[in-house]
TORKEGU-475169 format. One line per 3 residues: number of its first residue (from 1); their letters; for each residue x, y, z of N, C-alpha, C, O. Coordinates in Angstrom, 2 decimals, padded with zeros to 5 digits. Layout:
BEGIN
NUM) a) X:Y:Z:X:Y:Z:X:Y:Z:X:Y:Z  ...
# end
This chain:
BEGIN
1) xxx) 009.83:-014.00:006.68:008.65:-013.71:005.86:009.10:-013.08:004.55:009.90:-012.15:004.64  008.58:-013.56:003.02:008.97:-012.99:002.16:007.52:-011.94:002.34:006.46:-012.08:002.95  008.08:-010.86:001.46:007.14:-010.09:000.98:007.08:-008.89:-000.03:007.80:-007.91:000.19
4) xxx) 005.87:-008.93:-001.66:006.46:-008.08:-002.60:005.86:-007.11:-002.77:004.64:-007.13:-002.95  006.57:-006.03:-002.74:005.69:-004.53:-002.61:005.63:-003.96:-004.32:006.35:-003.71:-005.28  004.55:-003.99:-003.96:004.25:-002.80:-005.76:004.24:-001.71:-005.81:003.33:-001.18:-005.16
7) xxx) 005.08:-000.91:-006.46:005.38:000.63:-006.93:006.89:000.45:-005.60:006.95:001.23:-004.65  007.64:-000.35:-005.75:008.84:-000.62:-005.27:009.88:000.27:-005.04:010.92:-000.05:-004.47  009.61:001.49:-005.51:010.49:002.86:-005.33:010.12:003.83:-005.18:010.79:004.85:-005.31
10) xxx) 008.46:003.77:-004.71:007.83:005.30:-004.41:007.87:005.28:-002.41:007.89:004.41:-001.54  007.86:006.76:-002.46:008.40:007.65:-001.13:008.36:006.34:000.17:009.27:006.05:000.94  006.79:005.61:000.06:005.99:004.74:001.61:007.13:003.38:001.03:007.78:002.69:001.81
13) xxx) 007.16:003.23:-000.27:007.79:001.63:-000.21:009.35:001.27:000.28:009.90:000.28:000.75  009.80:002.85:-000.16:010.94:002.43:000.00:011.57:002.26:001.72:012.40:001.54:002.27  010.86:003.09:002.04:010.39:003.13:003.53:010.43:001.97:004.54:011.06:001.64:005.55
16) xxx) 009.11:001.36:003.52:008.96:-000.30:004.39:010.09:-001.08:003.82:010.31:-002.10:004.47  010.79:-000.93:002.92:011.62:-001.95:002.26:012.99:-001.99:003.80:013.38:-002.81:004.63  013.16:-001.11:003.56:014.25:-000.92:004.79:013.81:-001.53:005.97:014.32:-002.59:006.35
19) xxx) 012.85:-000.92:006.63:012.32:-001.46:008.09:012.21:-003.03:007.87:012.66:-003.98:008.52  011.49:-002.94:006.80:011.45:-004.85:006.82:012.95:-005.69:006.49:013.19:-006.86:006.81  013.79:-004.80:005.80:014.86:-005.82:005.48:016.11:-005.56:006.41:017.16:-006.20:006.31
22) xxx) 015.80:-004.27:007.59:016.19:-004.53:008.66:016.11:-005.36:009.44:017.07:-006.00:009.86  014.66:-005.56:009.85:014.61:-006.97:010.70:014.92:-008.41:010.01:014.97:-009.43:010.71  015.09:-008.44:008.90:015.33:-010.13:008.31:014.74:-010.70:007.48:015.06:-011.79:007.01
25) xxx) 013.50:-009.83:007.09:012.50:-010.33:005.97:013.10:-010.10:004.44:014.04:-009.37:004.14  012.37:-010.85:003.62:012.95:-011.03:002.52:012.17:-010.36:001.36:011.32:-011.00:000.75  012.43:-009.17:001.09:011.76:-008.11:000.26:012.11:-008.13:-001.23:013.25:-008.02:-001.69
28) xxx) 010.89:-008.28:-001.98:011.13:-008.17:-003.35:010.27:-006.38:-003.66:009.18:-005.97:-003.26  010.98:-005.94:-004.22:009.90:-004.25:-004.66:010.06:-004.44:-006.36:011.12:-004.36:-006.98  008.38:-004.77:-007.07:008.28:-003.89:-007.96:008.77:-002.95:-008.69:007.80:-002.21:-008.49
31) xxx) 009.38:-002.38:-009.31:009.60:-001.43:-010.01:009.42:-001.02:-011.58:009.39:-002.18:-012.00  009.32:-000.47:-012.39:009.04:000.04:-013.58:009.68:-000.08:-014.97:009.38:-000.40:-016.12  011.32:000.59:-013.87:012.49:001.40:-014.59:013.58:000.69:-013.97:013.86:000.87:-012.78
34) xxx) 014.18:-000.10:-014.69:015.68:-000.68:-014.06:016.75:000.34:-013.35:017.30:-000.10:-012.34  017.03:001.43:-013.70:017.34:002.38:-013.24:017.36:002.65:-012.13:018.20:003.35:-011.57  016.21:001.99:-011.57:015.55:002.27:-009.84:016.24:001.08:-009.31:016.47:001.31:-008.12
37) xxx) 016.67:-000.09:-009.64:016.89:-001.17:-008.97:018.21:-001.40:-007.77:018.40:-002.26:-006.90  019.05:-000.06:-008.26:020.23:000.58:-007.25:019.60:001.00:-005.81:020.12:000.45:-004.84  018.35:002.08:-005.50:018.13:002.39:-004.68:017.56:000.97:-003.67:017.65:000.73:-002.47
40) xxx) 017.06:000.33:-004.64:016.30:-001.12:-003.56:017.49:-001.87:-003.61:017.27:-002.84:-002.89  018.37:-001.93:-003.97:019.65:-002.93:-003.62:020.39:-002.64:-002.67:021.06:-003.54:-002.16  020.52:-000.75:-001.96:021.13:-000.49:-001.43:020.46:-000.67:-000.14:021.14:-000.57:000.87
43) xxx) 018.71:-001.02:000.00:018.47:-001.44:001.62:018.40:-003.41:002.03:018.05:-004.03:003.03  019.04:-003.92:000.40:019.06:-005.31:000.94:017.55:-005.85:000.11:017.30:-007.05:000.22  016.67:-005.07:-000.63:015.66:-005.64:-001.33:015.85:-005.95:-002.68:016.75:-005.38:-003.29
46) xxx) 015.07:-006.84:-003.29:015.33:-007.60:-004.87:014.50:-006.51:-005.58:013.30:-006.50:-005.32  014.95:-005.62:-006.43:014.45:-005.61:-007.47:013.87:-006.30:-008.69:014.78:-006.99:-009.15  012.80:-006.43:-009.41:011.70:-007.27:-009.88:011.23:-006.24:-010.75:010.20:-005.65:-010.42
49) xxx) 011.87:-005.88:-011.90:011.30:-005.14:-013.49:010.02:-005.68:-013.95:009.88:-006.72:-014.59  009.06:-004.83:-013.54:007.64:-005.47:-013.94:006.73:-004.14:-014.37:006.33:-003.50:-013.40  006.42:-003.74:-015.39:005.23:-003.01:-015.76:003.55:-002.96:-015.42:002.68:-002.97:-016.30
52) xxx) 003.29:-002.89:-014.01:002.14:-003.64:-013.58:000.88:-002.75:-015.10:-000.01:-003.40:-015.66  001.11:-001.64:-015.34:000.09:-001.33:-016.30:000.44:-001.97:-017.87:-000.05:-001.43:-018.85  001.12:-002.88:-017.97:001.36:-004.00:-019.43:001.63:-005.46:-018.96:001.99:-006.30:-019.79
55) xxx) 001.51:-005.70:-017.95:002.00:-006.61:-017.76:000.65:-007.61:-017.66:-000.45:-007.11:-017.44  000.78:-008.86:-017.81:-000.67:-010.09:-017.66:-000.30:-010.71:-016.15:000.85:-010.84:-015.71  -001.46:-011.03:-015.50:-001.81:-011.52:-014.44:-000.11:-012.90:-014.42:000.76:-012.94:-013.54
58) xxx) -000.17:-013.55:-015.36:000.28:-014.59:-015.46:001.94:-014.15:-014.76:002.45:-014.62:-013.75  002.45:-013.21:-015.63:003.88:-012.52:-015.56:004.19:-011.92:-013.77:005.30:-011.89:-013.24  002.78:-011.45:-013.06:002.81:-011.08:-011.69:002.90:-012.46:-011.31:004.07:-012.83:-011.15
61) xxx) 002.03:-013.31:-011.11:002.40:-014.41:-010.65:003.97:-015.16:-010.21:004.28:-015.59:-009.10  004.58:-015.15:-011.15:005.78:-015.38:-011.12:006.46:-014.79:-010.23:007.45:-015.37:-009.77  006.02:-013.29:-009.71:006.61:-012.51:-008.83:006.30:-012.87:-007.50:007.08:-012.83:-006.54
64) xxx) 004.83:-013.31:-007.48:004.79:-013.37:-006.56:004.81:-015.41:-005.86:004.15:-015.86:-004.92  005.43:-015.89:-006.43:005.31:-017.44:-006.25:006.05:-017.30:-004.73:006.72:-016.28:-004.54  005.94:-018.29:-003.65:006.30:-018.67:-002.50:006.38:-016.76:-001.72:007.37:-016.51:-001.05
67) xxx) 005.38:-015.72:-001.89:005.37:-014.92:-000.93:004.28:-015.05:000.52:003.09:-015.37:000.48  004.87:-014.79:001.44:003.59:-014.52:002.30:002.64:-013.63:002.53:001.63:-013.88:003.20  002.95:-012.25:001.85:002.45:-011.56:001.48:002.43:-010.47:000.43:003.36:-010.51:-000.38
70) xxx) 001.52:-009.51:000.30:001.87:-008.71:-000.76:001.37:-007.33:-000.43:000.25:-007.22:000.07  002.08:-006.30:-000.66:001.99:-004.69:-000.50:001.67:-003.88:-001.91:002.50:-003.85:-002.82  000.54:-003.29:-002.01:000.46:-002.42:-002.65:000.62:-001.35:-002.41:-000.18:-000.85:-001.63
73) xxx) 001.82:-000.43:-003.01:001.88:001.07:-002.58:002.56:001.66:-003.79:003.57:002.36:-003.82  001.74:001.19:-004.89:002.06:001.83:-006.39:000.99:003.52:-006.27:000.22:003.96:-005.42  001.41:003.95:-007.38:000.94:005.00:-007.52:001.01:005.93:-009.12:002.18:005.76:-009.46
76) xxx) 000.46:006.64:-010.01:000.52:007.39:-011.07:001.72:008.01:-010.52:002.86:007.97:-011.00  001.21:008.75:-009.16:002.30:010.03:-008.65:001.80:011.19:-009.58:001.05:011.14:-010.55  002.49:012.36:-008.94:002.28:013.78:-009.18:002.20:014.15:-010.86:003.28:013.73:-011.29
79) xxx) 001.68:014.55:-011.65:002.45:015.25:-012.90:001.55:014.37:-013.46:000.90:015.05:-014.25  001.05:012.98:-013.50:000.44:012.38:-014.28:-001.36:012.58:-014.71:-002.02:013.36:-014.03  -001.83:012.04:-015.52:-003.00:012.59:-015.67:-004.02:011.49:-015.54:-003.83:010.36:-015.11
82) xxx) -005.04:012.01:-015.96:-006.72:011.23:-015.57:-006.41:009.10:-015.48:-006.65:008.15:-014.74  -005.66:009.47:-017.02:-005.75:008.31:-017.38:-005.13:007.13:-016.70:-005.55:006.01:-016.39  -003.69:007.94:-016.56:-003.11:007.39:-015.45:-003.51:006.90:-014.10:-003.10:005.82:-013.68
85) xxx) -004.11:007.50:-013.58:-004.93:007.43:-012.28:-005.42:006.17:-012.67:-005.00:005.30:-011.92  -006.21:005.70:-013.65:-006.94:004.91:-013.67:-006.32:002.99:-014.07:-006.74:001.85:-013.89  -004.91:003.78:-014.77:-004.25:001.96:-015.56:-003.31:001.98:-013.79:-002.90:000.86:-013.47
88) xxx) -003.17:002.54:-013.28:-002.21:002.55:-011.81:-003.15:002.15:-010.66:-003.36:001.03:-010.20  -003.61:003.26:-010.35:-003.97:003.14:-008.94:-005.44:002.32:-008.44:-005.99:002.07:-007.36  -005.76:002.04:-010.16:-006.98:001.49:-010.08:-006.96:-000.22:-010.52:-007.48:-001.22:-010.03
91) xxx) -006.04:000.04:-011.73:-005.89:-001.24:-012.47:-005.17:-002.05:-012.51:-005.46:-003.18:-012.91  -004.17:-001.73:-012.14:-002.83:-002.34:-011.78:-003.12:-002.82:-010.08:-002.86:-003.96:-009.70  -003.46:-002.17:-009.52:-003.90:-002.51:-008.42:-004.84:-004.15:-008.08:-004.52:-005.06:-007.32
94) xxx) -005.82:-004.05:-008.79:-006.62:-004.87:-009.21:-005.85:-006.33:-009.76:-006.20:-007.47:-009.44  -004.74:-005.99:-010.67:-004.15:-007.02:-011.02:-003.05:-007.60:-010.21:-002.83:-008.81:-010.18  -002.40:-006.74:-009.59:-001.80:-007.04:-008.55:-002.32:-008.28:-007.21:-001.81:-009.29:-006.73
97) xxx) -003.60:-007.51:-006.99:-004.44:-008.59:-006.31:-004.87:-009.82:-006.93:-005.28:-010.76:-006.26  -004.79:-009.84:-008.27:-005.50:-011.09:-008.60:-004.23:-012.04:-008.82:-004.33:-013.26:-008.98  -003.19:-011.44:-008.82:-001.95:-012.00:-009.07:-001.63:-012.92:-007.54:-001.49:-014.12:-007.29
100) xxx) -001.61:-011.82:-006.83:-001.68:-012.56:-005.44:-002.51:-013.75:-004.93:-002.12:-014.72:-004.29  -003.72:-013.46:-005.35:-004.30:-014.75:-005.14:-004.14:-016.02:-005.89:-003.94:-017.09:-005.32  -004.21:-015.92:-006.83:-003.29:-016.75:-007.86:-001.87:-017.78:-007.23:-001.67:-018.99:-007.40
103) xxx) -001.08:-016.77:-006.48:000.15:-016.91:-005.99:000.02:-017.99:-004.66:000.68:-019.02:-004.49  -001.09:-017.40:-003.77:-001.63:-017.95:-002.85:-001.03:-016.90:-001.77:-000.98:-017.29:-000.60  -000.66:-015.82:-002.03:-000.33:-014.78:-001.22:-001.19:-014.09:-000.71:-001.58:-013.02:-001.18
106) xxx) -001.76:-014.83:000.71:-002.88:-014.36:001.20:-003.02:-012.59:001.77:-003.91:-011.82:001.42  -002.11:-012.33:002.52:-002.15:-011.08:003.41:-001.70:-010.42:002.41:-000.61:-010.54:001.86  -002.91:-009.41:002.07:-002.59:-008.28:001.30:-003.05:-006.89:001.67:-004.26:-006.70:001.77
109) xxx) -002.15:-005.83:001.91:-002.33:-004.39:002.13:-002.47:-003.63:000.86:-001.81:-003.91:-000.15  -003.32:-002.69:000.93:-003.44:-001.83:000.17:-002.88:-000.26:000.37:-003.02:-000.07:001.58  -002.48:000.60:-000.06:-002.27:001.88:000.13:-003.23:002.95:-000.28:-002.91:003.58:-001.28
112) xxx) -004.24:003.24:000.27:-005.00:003.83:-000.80:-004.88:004.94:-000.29:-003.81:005.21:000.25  -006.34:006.25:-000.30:-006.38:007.70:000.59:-007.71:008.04:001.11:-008.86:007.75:000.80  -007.09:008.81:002.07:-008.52:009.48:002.55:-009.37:010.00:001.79:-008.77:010.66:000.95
115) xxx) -010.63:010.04:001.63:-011.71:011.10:000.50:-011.97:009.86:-000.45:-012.41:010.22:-001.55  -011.83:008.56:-000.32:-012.54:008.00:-001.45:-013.47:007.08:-000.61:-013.43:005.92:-001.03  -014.31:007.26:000.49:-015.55:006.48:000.80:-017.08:007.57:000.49:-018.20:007.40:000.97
118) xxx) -016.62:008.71:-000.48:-017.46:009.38:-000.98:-017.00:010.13:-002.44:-015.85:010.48:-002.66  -018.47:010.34:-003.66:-018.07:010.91:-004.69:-017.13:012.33:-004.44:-017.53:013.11:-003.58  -015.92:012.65:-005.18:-015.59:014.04:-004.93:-016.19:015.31:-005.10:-016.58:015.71:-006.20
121) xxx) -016.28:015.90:-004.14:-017.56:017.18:-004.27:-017.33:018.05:-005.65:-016.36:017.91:-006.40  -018.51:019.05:-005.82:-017.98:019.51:-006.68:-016.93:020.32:-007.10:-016.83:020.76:-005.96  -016.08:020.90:-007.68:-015.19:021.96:-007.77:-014.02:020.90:-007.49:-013.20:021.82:-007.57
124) xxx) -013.24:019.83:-007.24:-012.47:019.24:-007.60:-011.98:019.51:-008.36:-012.68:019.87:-009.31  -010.32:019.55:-008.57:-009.69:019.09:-009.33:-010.21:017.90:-010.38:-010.87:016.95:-009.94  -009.91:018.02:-011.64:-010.48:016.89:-012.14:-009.95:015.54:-011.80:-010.54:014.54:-011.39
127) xxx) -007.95:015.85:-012.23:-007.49:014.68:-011.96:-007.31:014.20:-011.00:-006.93:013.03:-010.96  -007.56:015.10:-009.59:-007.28:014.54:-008.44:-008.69:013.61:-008.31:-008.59:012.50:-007.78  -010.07:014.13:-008.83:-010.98:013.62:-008.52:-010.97:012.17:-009.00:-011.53:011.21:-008.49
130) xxx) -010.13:012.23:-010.20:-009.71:010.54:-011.01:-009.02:009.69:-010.04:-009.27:008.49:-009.92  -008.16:010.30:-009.35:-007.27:009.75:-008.28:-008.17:008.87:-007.21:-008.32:007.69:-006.89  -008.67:010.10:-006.90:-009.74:009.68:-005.89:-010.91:008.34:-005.86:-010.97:007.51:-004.95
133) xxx) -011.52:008.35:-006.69:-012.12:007.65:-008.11:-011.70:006.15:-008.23:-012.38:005.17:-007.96  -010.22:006.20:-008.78:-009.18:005.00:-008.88:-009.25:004.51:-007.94:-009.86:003.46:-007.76  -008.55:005.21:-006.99:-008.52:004.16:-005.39:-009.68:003.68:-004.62:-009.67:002.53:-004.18
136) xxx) -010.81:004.55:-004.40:-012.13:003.66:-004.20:-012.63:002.56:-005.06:-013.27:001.63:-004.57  -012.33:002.66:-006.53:-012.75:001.42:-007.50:-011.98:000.80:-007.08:-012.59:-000.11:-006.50  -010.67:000.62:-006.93:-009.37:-000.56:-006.36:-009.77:-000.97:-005.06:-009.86:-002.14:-004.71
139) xxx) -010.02:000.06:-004.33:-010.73:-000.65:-002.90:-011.69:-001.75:-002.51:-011.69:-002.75:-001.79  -012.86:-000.82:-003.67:-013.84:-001.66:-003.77:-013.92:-003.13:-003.84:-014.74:-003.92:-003.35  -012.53:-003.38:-004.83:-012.30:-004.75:-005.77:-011.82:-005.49:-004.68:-012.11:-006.67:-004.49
142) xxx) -011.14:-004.86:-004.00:-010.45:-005.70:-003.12:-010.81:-006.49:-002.32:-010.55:-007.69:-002.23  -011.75:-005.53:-001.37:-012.37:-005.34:-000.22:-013.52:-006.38:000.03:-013.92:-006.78:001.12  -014.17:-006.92:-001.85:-015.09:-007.56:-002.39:-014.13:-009.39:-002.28:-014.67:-010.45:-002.58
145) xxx) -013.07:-009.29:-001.91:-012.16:-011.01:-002.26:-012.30:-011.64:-001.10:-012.07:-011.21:000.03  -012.69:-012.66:-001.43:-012.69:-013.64:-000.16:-011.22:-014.44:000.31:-010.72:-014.91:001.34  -010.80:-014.26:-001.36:-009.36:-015.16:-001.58:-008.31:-014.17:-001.06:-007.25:-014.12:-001.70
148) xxx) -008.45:-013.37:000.01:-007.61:-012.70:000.56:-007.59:-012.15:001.71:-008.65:-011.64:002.09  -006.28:-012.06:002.70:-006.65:-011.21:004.12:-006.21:-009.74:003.61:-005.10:-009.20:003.55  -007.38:-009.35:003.29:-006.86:-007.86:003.03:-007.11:-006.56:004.30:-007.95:-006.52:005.20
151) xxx) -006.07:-005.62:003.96:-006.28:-004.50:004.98:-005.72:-003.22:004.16:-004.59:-003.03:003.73  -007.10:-002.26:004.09:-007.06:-001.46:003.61:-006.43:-000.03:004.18:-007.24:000.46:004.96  -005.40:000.70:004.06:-004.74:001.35:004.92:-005.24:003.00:004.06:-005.01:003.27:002.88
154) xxx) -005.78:003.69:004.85:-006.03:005.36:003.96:-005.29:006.22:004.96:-005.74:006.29:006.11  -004.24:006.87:004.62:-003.23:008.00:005.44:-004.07:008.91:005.12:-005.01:008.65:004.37  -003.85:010.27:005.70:-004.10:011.35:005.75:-003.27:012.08:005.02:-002.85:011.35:004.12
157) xxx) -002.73:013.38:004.93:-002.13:014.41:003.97:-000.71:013.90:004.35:-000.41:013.62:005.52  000.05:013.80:003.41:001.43:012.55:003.53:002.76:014.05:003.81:002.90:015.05:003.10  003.32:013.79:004.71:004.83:014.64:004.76:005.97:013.87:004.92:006.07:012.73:005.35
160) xxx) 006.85:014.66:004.51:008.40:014.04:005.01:008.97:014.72:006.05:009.98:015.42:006.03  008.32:014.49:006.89:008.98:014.90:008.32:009.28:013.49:009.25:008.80:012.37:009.08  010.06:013.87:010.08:010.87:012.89:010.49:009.49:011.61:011.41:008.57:012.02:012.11
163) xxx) 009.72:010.43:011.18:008.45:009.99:011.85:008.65:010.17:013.26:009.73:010.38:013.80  007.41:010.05:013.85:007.13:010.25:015.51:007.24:009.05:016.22:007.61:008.89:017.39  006.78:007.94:015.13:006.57:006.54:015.85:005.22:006.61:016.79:005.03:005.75:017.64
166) xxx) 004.30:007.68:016.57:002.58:007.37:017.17:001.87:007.89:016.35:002.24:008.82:015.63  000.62:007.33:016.31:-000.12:007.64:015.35:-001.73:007.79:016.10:-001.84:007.84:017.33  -003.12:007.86:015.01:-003.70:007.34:015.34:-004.34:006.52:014.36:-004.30:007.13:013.29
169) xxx) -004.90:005.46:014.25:-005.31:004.34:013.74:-006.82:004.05:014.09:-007.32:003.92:015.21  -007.31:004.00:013.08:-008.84:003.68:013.79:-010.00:003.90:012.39:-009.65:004.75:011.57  -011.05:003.34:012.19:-012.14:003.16:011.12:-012.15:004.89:010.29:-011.82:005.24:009.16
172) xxx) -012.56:005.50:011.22:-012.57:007.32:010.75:-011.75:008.03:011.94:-012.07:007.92:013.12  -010.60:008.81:011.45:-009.98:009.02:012.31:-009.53:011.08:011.94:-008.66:011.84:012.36  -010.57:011.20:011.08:-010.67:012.88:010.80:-009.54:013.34:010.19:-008.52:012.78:010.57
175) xxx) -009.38:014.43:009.10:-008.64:014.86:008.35:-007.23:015.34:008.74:-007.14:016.34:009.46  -005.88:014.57:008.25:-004.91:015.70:008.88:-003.68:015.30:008.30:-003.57:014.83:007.17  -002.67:015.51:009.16:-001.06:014.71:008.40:-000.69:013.36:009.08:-000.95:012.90:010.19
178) xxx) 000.02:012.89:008.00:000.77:011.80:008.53:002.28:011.61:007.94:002.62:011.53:006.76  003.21:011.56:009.26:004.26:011.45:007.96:004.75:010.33:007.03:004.03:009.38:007.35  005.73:009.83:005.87:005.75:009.01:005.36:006.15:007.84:006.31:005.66:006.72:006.48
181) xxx) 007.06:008.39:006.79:007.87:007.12:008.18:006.74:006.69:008.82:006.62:005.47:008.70  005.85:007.22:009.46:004.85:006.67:010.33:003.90:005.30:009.34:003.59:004.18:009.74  003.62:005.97:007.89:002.49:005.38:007.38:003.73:003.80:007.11:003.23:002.69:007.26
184) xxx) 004.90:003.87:006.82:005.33:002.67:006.74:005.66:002.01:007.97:005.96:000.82:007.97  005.65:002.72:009.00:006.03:001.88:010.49:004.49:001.31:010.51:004.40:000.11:010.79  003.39:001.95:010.28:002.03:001.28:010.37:001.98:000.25:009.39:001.25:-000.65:009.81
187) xxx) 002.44:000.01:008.28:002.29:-000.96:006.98:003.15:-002.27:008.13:002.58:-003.34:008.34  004.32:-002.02:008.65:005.10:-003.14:009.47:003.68:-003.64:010.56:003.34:-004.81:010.73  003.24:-002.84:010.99:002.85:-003.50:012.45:001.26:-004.12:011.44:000.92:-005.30:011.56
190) xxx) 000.71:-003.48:010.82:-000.24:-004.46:010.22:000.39:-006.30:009.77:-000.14:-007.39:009.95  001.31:-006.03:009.34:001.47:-007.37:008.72:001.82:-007.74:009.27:001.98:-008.89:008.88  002.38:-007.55:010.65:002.99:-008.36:012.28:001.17:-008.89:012.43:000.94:-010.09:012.50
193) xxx) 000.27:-008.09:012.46:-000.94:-008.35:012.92:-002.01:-008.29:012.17:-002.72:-007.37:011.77  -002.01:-010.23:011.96:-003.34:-010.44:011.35:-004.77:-010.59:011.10:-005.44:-010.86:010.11  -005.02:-010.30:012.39:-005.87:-009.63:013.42:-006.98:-008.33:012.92:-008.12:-008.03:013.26
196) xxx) -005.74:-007.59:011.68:-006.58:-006.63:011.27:-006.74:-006.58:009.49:-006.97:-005.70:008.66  -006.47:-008.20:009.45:-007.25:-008.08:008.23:-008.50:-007.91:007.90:-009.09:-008.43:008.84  -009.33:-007.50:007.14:-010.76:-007.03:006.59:-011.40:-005.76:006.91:-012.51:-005.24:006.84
199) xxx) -010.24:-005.50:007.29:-010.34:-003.48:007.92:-010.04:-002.71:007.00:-009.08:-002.76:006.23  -011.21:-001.67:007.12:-010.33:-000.79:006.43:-010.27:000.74:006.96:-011.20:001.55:006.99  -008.67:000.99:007.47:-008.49:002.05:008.43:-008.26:002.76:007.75:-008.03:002.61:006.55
202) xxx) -008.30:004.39:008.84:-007.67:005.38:008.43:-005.95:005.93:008.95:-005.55:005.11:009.78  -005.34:006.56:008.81:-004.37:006.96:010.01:-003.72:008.25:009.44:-003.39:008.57:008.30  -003.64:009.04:010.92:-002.68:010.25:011.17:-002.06:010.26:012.10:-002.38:009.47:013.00
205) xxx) -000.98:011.10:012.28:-000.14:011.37:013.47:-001.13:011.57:014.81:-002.14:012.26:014.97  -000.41:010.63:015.72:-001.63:010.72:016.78:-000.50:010.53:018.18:000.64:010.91:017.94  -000.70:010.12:019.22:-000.32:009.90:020.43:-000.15:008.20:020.97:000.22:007.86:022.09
208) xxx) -000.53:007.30:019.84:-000.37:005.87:020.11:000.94:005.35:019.69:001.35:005.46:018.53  001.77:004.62:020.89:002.89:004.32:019.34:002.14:003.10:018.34:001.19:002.33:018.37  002.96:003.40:017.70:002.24:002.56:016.19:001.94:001.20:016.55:000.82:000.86:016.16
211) xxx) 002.80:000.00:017.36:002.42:-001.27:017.37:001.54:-001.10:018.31:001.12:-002.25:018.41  000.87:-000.40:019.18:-000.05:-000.16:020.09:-001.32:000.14:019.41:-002.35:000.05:020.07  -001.36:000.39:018.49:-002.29:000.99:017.52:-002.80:000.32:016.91:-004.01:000.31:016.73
214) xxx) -001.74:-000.65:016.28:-002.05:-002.33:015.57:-002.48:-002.96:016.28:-003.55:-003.30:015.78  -002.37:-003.54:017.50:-003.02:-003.92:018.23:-003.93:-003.79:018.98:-004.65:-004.68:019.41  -003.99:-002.46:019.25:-005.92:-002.36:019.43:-006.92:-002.80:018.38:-007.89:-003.55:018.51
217) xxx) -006.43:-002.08:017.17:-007.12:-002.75:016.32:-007.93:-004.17:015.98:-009.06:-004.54:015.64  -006.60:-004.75:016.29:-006.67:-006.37:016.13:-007.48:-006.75:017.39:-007.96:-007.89:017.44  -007.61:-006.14:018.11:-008.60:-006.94:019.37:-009.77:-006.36:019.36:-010.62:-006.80:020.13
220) xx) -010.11:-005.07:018.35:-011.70:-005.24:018.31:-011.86:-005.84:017.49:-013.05:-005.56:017.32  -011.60:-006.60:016.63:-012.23:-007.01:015.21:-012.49:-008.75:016.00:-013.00:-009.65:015.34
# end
């Protein structure tokens, strides 16, 4: 299975890049900054210099020609501001998907977060509330394509602690942690299972192992 992840060097991608190019799949990651293209070479993935916030639908395309699928797990990241939130996690996102369909790269995941199936209350942070904001508008867009098996994935409060390999997985699954390892062992077992495309889950550290989790899923839908 090929497959090209966007934001190709942040904490969840680099994550899945490994697990997937452990087992044999053929990983292209996104990236920004050529600079970065050492760390994805060293788990066996193609680096792919692409500016998703300058770049035209047409130029993704290219990236994504003969994939089977496509991963979004771009991000502004920390330090950045309103605006950002919005050409990244919102817009780029958006183009990403339209790129994919274009491509004919049906199975597409999203990375988004918990707190955006409602406005942010008041007293927010502003920019987090932009964050927040971004990824429900990107959701929205998505979620709205017919020209796609999409599955919308929202983690809980993200750590780097060592993964557990169980989670829990499920529509609303209440506020908490998840670590990064887990949320990319869950990104693997979704795209093993297509079953749970047009979902859109939540997940935290839970007591299921993860492909157990994917697969419940996939048998209620």
């Amino acid at each position: 299975m090929r497959i090209v992840i966007a934001g190709g060097h942040g904490q969840i991608a680099l994550r899945l890049e490994r697990l997937l190019t452990a087992r044999g799949d053929e990983v292209a990651g996104i990236i920004r900054k050529p600079e970065q293209a050492g760390d994805l070479l060293a788990s066996g993935t193609e680096p792919v210099v692409c500016d998703l916030e300058t770049a035209s639908v047409e130029d993704v395309v290219k990236h994504l020609e003969g994939a089977d699928a496509a991963v979004f797990a771009a991000g502004a990241g920390p330090g950045s501001g309103a605006a950002r939130k919005d050409t990244v996690d919102h817009r780029s996102a958006v183009l990403f998907a339209d790129a994919a369909e274009r491509a004919g790269a049906r199975r597409f995941l999203i990375v988004s977060s918990m707190g955006t199936s409602q406005e942010p209350p008041p007293g927010t942070d502003p920019v987090f509330a932009a964050y927040l904001r971004a990824k429900a508008a990107a959701d929205d867009d998505i979620r709205a394509r017919d020209g796609l098996d999409w599955t919308v994935l929202r983690p809980g409060v993200l750590t780097n602690d060592p993964g557990t390999g169980r989670v829990k997985l499920a529509e609303h699954t209440g506020r908490a942690e998840v670590t990064r390892d887990d949320v990319a062992a869950t990104l693997v077992a979704l795209l093993d299972e297509p079953r749970t495309a047009r979902r859109t889950l939540e997940l935290i550290n839970g007591d299921t192992p993860v492909t157990e989790a994917a697969r419940t899923i996939a048998e209620q839908s």
